[in-house]
C-alpha positions in Angstrom: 60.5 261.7 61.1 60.0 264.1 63.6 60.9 267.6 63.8 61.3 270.2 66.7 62.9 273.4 66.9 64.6 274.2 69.9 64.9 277.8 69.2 67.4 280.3 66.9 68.6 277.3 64.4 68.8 274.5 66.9 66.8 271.9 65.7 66.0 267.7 67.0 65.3 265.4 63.9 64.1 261.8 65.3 63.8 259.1 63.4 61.4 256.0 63.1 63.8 254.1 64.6 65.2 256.5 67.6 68.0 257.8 65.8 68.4 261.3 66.7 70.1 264.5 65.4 70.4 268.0 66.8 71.7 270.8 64.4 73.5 273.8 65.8 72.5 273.8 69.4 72.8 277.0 71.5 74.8 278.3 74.6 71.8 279.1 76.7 73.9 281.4 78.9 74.8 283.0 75.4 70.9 283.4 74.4 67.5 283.7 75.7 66.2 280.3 75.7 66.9 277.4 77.9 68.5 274.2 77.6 68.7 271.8 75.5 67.8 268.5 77.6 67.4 266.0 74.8 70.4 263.4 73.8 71.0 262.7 70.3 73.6 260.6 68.5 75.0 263.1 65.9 75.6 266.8 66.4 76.0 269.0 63.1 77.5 272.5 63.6 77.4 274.8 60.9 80.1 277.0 62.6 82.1 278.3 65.5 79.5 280.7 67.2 78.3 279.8 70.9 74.4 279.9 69.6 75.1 277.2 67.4 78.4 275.2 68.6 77.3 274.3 72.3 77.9 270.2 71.7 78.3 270.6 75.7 74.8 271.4 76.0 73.7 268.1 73.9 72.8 264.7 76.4 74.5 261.6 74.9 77.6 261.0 73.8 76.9 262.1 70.1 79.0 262.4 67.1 80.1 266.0 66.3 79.9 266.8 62.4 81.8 270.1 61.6 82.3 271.4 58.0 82.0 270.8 54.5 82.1 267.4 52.2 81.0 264.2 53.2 81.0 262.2 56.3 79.4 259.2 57.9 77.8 258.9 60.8 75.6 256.2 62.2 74.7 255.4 59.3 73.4 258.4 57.9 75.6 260.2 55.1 75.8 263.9 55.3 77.0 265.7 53.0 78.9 269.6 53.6 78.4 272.1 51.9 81.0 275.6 52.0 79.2 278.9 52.6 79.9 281.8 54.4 78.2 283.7 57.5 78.0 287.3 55.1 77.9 289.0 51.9 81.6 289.5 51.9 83.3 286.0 51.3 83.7 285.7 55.1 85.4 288.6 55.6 82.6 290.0 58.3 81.6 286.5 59.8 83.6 283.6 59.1 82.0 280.6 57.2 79.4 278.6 57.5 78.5 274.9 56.5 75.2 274.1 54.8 74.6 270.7 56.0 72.2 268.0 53.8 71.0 264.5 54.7 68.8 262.2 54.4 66.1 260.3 57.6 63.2 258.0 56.5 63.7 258.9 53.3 62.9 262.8 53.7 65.8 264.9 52.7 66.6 267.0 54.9 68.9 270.6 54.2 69.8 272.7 57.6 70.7 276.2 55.7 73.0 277.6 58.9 74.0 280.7 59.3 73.8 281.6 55.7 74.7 285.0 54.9 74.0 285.2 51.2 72.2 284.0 48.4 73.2 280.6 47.1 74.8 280.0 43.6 73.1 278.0 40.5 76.2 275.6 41.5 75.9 275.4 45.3 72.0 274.6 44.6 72.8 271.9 42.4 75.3 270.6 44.4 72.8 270.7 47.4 70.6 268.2 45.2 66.6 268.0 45.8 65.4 269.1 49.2 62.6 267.7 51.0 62.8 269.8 54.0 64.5 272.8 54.2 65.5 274.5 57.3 65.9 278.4 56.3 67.4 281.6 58.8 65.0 284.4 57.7 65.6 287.4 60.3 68.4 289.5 58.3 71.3 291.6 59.9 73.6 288.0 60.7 72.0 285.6 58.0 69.7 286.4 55.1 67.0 288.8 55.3 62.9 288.0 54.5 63.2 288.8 51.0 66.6 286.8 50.7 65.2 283.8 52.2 62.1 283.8 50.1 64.2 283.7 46.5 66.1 280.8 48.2 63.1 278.9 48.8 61.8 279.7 45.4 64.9 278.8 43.6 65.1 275.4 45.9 61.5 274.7 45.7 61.4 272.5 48.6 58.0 270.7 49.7 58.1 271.9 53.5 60.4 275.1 54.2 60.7 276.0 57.9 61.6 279.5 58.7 64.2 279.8 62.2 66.8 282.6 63.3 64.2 285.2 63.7 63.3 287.7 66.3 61.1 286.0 69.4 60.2 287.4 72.7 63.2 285.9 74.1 66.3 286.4 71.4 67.1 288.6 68.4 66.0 291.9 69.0 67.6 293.6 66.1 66.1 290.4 63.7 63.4 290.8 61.5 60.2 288.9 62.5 58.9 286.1 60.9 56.1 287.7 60.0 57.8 290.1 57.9 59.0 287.1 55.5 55.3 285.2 55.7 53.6 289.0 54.4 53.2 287.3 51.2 52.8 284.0 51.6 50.7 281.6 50.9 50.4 277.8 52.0 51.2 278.5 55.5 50.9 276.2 58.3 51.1 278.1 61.5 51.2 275.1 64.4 51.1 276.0 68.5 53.7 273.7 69.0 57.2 273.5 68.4 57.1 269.8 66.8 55.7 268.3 63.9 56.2 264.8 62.0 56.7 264.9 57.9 56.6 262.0 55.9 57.8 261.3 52.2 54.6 260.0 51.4 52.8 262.9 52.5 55.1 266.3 51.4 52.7 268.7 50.2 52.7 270.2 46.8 53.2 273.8 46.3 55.7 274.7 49.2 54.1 274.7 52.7 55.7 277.4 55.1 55.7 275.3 58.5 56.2 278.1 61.3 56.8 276.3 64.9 56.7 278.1 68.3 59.8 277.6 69.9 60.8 274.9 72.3 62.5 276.6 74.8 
């Protein structure tokens, strides 16, 4: 499968096969990077905020997957999971879907806009994560610290940290280096792509930071 991140939490999952899925894709009039040229056959959006609802953006004529519990689509089950946006049951910033599936076998978890810590239940509910796709720049989603007892208590193979502060968007985000200050295991690539197989997911976690598509 191949991976690449857009920019914010917009990301493109490809499969061996062409399949293609884009997760919460930006209004670039709304943000500071550009468009989002690539089609794709399903579109998951995690909720109603214009950096991560622009379907209009997407090429194609994709499928547009929009919160929680399980749907179908091309083939590919996804399954929904309810969260919210803040600390405050959604009182600040709505909700927000956690969104899980599965291509060439990798398992795949896009964490959203997640505004909080995740509960024994929702993790179990969640089920195994191959790859998980984690917001890391605080004020609007976790914070550094936050995200790092996530990936600890999820204990995925590959974690890729997104929704941080870049030259272009975020200003008032924390930057990604502040969460990778005591990490280990990190893959830092000059690229905004990368391919992960099942056969090859690394043991302890790997922190895979991309540079930004757009």
């Amino acid at each position: 499968m191949k991976v690449k991140w857009f920019g914010q939490a917009a990301f493109l999952f490809v499969s061996e096969t062409g399949l293609s899925i884009i997760a919460d894709p930006y209004d670039p009039a709304y943000i500071g990077y550009g468009d989002i040229a690539d089609a794709a056959d399903v579109v998951t959006i995690s909720h109603e905020h214009r950096d991560h609802n622009y379907v209009e953006g997407v090429g194609g004529k994709p499928q547009v997957l929009r919160g929680p519990g399980l749907q179908e689509a091309k083939g590919i089950q996804f399954k929904g999971i309810a969260t919210f946006h803040d600390k405050s049951q959604g009182g600040e910033r709505g909700s927000n879907t956690v969104f899980c599936f599965s291509l060439d076998g990798v398992r795949v978890c896009h964490l959203g806009d997640l505004g909080h810590l995740l509960s024994d239940e929702q993790i179990r509910d969640i089920g195994e994560v191959d790859l998980l796709l984690v917001p890391v720049g605080g004020l609007a989603t976790v914070d550094p610290t936050e995200a790092s007892e996530l990936i600890a208590k999820m204990r995925p193979p590959v974690a890729v940290p997104m929704h941080f502060r870049t030259e272009k968007a975020g200003l008032r985000f924390a930057e990604v280096d502040d969460f990778l200050s005591d990490k280990v295991n990190i893959r830092r690539l000059d690229s905004s792509e990368f391919e992960i197989r099942k056969e090859d997911l690394p043991t302890p976690t790997q922190i895979v930071v991309l540079e930004h598509a757009r």
